[in-house]
C-alpha positions as a Markdown table, in Angstrom:
| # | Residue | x | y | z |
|---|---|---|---|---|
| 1 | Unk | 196.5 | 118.0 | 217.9 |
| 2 | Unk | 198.9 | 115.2 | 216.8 |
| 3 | Unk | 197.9 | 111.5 | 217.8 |
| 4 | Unk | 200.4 | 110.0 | 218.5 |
| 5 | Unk | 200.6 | 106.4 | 215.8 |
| 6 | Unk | 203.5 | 104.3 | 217.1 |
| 7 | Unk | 204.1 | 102.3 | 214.0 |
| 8 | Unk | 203.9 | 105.4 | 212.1 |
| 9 | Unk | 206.8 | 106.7 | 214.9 |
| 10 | Unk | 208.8 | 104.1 | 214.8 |
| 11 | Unk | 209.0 | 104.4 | 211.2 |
| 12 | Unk | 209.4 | 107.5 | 211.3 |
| 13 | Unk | 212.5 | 107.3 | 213.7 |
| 14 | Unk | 213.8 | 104.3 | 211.5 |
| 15 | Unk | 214.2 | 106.3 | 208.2 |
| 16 | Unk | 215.4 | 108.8 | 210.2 |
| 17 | Unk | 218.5 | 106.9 | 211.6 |
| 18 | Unk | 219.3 | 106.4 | 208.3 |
| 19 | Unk | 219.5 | 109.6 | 206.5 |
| 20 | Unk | 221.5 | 110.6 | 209.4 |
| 21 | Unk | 223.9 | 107.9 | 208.2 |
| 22 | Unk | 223.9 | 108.7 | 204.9 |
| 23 | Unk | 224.6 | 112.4 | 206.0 |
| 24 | Unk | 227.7 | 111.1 | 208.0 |
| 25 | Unk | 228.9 | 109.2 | 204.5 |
| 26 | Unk | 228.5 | 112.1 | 202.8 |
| 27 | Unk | 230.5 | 114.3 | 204.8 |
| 28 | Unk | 233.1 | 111.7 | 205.1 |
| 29 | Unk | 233.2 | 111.3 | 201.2 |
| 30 | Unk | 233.6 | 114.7 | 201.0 |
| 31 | Unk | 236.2 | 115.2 | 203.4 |
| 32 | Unk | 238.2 | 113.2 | 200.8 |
| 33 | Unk | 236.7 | 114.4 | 197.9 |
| 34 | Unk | 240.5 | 116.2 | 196.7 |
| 35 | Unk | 241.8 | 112.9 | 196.5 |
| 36 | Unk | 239.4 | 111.5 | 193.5 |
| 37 | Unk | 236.8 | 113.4 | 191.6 |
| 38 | Unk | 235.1 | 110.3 | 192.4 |
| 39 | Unk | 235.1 | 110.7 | 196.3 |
| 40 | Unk | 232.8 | 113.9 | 195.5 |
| 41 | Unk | 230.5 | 112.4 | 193.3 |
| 42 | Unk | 229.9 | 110.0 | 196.5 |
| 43 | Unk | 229.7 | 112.6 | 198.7 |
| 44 | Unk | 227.3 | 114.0 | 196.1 |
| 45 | Unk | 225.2 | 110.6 | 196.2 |
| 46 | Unk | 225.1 | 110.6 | 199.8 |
| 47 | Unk | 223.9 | 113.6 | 200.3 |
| 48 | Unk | 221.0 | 113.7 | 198.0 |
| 49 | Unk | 220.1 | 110.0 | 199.2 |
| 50 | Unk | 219.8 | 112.1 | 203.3 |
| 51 | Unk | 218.2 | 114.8 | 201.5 |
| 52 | Unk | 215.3 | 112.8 | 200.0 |
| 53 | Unk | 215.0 | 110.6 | 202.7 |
| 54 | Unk | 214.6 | 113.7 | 205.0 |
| 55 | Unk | 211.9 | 115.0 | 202.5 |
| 56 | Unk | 209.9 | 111.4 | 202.8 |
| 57 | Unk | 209.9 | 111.7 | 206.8 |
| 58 | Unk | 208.6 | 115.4 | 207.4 |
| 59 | Unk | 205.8 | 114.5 | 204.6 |
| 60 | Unk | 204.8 | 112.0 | 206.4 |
| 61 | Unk | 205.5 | 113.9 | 210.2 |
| 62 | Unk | 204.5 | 117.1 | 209.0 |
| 63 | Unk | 200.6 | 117.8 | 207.9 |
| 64 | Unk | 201.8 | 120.5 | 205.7 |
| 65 | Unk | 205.1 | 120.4 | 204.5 |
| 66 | Unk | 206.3 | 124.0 | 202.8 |
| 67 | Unk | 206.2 | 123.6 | 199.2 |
| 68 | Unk | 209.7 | 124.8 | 198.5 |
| 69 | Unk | 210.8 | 122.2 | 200.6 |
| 70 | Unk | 208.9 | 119.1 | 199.0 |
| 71 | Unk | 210.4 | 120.4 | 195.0 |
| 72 | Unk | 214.0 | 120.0 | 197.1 |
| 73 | Unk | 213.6 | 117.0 | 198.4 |
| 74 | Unk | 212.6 | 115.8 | 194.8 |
| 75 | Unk | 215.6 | 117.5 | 193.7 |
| 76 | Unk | 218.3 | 115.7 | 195.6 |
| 77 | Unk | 216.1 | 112.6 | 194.2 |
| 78 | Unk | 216.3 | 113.2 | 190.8 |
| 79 | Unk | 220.2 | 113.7 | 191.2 |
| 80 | Unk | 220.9 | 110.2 | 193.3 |
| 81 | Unk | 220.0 | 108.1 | 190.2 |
| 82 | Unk | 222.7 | 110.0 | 187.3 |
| 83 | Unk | 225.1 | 110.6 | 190.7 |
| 84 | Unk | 225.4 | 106.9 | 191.5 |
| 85 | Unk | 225.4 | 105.4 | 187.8 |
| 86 | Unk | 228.4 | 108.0 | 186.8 |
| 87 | Unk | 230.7 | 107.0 | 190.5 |
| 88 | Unk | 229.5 | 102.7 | 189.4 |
| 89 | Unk | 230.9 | 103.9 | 185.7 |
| 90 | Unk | 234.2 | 105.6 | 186.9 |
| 91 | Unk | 235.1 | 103.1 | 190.1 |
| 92 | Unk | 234.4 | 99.7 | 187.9 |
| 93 | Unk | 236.1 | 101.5 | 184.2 |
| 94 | Unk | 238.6 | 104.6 | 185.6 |
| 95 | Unk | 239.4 | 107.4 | 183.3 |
| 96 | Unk | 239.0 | 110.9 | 183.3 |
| 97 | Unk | 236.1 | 113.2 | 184.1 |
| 98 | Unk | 234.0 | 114.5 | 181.1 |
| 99 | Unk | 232.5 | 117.6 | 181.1 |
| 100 | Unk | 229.7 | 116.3 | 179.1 |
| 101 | Unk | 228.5 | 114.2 | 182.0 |
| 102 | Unk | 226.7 | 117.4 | 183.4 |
| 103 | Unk | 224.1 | 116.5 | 181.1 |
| 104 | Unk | 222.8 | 113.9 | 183.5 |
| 105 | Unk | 221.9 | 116.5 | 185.9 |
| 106 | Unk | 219.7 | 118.8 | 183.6 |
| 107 | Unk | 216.6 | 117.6 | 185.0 |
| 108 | Unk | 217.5 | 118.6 | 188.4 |
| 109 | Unk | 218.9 | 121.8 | 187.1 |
| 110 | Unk | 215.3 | 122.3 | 186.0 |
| 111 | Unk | 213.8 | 121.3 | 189.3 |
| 112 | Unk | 216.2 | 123.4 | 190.9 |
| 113 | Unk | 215.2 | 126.4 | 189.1 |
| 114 | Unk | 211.4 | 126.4 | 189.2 |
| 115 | Unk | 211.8 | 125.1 | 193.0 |
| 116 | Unk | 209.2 | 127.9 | 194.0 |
| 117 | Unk | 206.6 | 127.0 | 191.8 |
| 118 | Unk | 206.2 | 123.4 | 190.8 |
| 119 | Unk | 203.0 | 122.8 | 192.4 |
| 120 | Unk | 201.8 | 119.5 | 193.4 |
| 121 | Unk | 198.6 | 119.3 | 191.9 |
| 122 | Unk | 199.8 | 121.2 | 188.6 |
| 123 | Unk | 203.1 | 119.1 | 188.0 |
| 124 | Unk | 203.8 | 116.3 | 190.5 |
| 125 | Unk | 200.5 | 114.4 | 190.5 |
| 126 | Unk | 200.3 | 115.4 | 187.3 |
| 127 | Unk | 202.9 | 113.1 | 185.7 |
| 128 | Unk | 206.3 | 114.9 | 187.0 |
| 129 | Unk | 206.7 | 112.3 | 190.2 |
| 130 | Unk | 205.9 | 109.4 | 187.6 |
| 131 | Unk | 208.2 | 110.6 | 185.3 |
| 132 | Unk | 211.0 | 111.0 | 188.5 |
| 133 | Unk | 210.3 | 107.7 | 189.4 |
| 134 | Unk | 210.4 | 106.6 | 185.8 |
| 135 | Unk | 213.8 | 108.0 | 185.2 |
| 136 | Unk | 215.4 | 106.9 | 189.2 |
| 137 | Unk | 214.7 | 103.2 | 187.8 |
| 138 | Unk | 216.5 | 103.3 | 184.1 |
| 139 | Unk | 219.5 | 104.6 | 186.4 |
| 140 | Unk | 219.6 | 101.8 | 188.6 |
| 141 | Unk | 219.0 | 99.7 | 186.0 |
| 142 | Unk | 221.7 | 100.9 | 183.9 |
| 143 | Unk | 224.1 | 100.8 | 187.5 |
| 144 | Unk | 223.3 | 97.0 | 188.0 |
| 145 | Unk | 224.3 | 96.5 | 184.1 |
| 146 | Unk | 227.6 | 98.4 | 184.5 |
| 147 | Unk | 228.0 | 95.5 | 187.4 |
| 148 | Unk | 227.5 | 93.0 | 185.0 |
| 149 | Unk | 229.5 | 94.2 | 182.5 |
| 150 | Unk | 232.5 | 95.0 | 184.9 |
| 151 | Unk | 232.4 | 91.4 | 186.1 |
| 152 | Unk | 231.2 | 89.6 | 182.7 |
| 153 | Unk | 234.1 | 91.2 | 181.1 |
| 154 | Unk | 237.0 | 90.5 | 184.2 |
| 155 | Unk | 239.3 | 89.0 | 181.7 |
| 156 | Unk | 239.5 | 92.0 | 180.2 |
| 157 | Unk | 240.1 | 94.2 | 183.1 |
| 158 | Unk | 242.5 | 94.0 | 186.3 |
| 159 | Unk | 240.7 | 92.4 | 189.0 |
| 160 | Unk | 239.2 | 94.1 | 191.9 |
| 161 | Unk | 239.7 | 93.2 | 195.1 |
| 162 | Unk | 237.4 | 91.7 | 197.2 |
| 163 | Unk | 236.2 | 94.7 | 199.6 |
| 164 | Unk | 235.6 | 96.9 | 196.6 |
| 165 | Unk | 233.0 | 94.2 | 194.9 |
| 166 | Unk | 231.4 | 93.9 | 197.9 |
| 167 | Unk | 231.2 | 97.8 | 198.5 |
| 168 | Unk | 230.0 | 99.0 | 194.6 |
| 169 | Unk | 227.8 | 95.5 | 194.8 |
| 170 | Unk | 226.3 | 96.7 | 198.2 |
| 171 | Unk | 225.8 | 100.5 | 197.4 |
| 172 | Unk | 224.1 | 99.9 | 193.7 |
| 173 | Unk | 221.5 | 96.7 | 194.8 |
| 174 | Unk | 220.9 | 99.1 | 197.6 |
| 175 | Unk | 219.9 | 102.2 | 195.8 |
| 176 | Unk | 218.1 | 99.8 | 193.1 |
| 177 | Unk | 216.4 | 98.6 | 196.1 |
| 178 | Unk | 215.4 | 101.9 | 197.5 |
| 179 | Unk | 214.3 | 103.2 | 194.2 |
| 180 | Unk | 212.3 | 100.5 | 193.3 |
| 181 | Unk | 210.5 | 100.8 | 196.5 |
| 182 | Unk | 209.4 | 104.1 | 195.6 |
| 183 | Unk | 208.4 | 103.1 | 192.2 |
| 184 | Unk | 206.2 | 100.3 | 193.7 |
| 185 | Unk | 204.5 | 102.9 | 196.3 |
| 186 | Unk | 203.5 | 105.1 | 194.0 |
| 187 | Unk | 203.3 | 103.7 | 190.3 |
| 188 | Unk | 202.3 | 100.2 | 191.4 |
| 189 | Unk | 200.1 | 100.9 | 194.9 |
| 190 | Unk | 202.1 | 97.7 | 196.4 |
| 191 | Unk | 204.4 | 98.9 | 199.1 |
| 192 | Unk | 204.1 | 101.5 | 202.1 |
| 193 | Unk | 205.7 | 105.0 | 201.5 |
| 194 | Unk | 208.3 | 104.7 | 204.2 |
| 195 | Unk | 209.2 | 101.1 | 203.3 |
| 196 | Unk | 212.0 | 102.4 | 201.2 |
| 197 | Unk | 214.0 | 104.2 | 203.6 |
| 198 | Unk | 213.5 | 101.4 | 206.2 |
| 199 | Unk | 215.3 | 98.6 | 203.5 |
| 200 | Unk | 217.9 | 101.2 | 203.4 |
| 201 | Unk | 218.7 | 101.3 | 206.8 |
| 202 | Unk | 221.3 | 98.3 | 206.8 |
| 203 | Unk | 222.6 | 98.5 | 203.9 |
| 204 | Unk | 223.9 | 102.2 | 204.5 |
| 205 | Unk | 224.9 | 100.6 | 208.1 |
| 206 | Unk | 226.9 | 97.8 | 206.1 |
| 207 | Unk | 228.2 | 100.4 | 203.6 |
| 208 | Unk | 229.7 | 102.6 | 206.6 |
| 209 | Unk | 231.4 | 99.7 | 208.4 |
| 210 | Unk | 233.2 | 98.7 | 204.8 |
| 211 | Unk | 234.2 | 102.1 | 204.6 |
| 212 | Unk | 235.6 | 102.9 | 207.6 |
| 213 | Unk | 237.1 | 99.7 | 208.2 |
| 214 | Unk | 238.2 | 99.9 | 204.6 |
| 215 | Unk | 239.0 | 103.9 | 204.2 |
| 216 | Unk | 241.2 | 102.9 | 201.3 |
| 217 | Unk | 238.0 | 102.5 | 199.0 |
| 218 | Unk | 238.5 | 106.6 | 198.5 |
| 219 | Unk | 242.1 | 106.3 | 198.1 |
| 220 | Unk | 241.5 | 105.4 | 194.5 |
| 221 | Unk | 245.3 | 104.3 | 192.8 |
| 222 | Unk | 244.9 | 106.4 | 189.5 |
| 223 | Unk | 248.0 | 108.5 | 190.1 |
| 224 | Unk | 250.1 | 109.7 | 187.2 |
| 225 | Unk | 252.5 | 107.1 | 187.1 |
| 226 | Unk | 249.6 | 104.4 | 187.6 |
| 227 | Unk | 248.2 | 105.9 | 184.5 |
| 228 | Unk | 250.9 | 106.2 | 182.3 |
| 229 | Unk | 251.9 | 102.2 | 182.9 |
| 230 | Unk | 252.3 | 101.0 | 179.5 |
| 231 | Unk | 252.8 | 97.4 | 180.2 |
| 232 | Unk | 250.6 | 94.9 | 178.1 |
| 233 | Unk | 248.5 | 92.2 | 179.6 |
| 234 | Unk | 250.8 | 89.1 | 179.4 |
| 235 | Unk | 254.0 | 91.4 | 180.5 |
| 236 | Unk | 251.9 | 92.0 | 183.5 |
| 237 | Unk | 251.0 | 88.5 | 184.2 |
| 238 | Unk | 254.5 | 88.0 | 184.1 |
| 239 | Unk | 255.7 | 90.3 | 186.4 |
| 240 | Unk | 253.1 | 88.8 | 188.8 |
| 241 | Unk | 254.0 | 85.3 | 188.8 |
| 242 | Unk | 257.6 | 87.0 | 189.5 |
| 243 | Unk | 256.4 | 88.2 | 192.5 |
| 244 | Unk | 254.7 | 85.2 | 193.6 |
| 245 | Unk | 258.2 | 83.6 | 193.0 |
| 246 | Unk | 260.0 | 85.8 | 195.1 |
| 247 | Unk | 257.8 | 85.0 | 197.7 |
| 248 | Unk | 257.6 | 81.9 | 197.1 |
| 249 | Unk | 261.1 | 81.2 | 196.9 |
| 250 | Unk | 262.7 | 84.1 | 198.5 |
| 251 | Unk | 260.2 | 83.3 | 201.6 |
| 252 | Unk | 260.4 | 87.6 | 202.1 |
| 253 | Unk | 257.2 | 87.9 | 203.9 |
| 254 | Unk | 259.1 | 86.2 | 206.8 |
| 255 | Unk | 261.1 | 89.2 | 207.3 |
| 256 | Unk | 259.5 | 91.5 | 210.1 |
| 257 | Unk | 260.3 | 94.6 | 207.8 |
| 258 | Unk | 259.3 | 93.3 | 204.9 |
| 259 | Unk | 257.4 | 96.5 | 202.7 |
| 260 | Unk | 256.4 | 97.3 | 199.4 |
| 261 | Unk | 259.6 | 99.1 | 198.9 |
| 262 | Unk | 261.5 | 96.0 | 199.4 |
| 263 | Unk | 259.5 | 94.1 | 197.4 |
| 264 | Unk | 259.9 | 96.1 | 194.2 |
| 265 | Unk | 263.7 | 96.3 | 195.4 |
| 266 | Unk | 264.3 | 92.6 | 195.3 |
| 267 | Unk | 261.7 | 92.5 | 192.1 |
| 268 | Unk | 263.6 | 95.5 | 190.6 |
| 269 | Unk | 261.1 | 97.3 | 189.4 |
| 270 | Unk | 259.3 | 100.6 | 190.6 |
| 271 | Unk | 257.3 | 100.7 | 193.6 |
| 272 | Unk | 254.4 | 102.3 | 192.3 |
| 273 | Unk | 254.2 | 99.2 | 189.8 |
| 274 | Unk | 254.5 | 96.8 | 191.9 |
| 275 | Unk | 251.6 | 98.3 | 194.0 |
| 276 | Unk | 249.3 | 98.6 | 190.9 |
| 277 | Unk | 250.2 | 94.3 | 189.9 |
| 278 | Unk | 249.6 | 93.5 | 193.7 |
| 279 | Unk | 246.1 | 95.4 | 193.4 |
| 280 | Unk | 245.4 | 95.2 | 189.6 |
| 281 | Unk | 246.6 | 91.8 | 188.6 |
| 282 | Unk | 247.3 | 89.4 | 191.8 |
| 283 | Unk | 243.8 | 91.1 | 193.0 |
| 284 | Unk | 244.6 | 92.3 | 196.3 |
| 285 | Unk | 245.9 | 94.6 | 198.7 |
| 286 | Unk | 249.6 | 94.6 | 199.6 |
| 287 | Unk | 249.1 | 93.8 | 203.0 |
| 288 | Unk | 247.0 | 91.2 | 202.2 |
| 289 | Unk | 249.3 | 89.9 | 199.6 |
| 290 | Unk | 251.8 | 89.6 | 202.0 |
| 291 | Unk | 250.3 | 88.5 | 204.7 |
| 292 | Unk | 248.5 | 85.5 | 202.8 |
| 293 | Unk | 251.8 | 84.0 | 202.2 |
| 294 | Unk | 252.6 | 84.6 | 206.3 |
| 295 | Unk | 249.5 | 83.0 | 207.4 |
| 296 | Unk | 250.4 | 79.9 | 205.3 |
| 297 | Unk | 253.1 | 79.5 | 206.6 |
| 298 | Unk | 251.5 | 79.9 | 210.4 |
| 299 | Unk | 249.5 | 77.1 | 209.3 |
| 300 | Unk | 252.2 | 74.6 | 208.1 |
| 301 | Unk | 253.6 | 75.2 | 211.7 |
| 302 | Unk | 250.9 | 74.9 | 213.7 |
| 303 | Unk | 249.9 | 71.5 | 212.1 |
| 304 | Unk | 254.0 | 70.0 | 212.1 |
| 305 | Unk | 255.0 | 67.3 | 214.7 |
| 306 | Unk | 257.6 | 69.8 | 215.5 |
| 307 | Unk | 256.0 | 72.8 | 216.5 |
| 308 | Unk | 253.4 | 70.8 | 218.6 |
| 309 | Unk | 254.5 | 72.2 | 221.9 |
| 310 | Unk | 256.0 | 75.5 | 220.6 |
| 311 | Unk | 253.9 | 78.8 | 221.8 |
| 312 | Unk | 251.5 | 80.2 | 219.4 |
| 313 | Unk | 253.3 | 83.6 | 219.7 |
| 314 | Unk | 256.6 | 82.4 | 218.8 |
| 315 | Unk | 254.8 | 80.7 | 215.4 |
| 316 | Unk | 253.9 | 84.2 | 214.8 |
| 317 | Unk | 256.8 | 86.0 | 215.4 |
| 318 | Unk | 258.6 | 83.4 | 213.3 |
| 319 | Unk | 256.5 | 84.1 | 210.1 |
| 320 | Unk | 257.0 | 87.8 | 210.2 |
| 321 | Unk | 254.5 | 89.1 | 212.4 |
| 322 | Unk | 255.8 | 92.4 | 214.9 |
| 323 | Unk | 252.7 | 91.5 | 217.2 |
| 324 | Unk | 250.6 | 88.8 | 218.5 |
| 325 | Unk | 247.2 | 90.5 | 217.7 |
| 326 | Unk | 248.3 | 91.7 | 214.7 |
| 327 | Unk | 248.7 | 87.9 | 213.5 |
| 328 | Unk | 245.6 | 86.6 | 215.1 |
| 329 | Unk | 243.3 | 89.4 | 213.1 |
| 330 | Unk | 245.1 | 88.2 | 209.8 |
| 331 | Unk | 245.0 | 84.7 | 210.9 |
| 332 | Unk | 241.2 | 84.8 | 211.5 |
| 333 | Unk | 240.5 | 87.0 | 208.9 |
| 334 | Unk | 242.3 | 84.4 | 206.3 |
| 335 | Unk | 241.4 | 80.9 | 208.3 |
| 336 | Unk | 238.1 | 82.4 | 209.9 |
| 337 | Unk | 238.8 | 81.0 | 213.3 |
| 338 | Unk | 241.9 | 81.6 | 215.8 |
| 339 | Unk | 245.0 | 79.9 | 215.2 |
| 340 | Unk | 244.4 | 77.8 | 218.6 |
| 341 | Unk | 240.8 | 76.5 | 217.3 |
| 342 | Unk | 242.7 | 75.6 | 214.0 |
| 343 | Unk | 245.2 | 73.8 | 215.8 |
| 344 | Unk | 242.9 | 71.9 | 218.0 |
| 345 | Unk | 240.7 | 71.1 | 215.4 |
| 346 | Unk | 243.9 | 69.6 | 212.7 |
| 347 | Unk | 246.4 | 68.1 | 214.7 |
| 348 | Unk | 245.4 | 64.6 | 215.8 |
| 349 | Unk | 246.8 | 63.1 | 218.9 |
């Protein structure tokens, strides 16, 4: 009979929590996964991340896990590491799918194969888990230097926006986290088995809330016309600062109805190219684009001798805003405090 160990239960419960997170992200990814080859090869990540996690909480729960079961659960972890360098390589440098990819995965075709009779003692503990371990770090390692090369080499590439730094940051230190944790329970005798999942609990927690406040990070803009933009570098630049004119100068985000169709109207060029400068070369999301210019303007207001005594609401409708709470999300999202604090806090009596 079982005895119960409570820190070995609450760890237990823990990991758990998470791979039933991770399972969420991967059906959500998948849900999408028609959108963006690379929506599936998250889905993909996901799942094998809930699969292995799984695997390390029944061998721990379980006094004899079935055999089959353990070679699966080193499966799914012998595909996390090739799955998340190939969707770091195709969100930070988009371009087209390569067949030849699938030669990332011939390990865990291998596993997959033999899953019936790769014996612990005869294959596992007998260099194959070393050799797994070995191989999850070289991805993550070669993940974190795609980061550094994406980022290193920014003036070479369109900018990305803030939420998708933070997002491919987030998921790849994550994963280098978990992986390394294995590594160091096993290879190096330094950190607890279940240590691992447990680091990954908030960062899949963090990962969700970006995503689903955020569900736009698998609405990837590589559409056909987005590729076939044939614009150089300087002609782009251009055609940004023309925006920033027109905003400037035209004052358009003060128009209730102002929308990226209008934009490119007054612009006259093509939506679809004025959404890919706005996201590409500005750096941002149209919304946010436009409502940067709106909430400046909220400021100048709120801190002028003249608009002292005028409500905050009327300020808001005045620079463009259909709602109230739709300006105090993007005014504390921008100033990171509500416009009355920022008020108070300015304006001297």
């Amino acid at each position: 009979m079982r005895t119960i160990r409570l820190n070995k239960e609450i760890e237990v419960f823990i990991a758990g929590i998470g791979a039933a997170q991770s399972f969420l992200m991967a059906f959500y990814s998948f849900y999408e996964r028609k959108k963006d080859f690379r929506n599936f090869l998250l889905s993909l990540f996901f799942i094998s991340i809930t699969l292995r996690l799984a695997k390390s909480i029944l061998w721990v729960y379980l006094d004899s896990t079935p055999l089959w079961l353990v070679n699966f659960g080193f499966t799914a972890h012998s595909i996390s590491g090739p799955v998340l360098f190939l969707y770091t390589l195709y969100f930070l440098f988009p371009k087209k799918w390569h067949a030849l990819n699938l030669l990332h995965f011939v390990p865990s075709f291998f596993l997959l194969f033999f899953i019936s009779s790769l014996s612990l003692n005869n294959f596992w503990y007998s260099g194959g888990y070393s050799i797994l371990l070995f191989q999850q770090v070289v991805y993550s390692i070669l993940s974190l230097i795609l980061l550094g090369l994406r980022f290193l080499s920014n003036k070479h590439q369109s900018p990305m926006d803030r939420t998708s730094i933070v997002w491919i940051t987030t998921l790849v230190f994550a994963t280098a986290l978990l992986q390394f944790l294995y590594f160091s329970n096993y290879i190096l005798g330094l950190t607890p088995y279940l240590l691992g999942p447990i680091a990954y609990l908030p960062f899949i927690y963090f990962l969700a809330f970006l995503l689903f406040k955020n569900p736009s990070l698998l609405k990837h803009e590589i559409s056909k016309k987005h590729q076939n933009i044939r614009l150089t570098e300087k002609e782009l630049n251009e055609s940004a600062k023309h925006l920033e004119y027109l905003m400037q100068d035209k004052k358009l985000y003060l128009d209730p109805e102002c929308t990226l169709n209008r934009v490119a109207k007054q612009a006259k060029l093509p939506a679809y190219l004025v959404s890919h400068i706005v996201n590409n070369t500005i750096g941002k999301s149209f919304p946010d684009f436009l409502n940067g210019y709106r909430i400046e303007e909220a400021k100048r207001k709120l801190l002028h001798p003249n608009y002292r005594n005028t409500k905050i609401a009327s300020i808001a409708y005045d620079c463009g805003f259909n709602t109230l709470s739709s300006f105090n999300i993007a005014f504390k999202k921008f100033v990171r405090t509500t416009p009355t604090k920022f008020q108070k806090s300015n304006v001297t009596i």
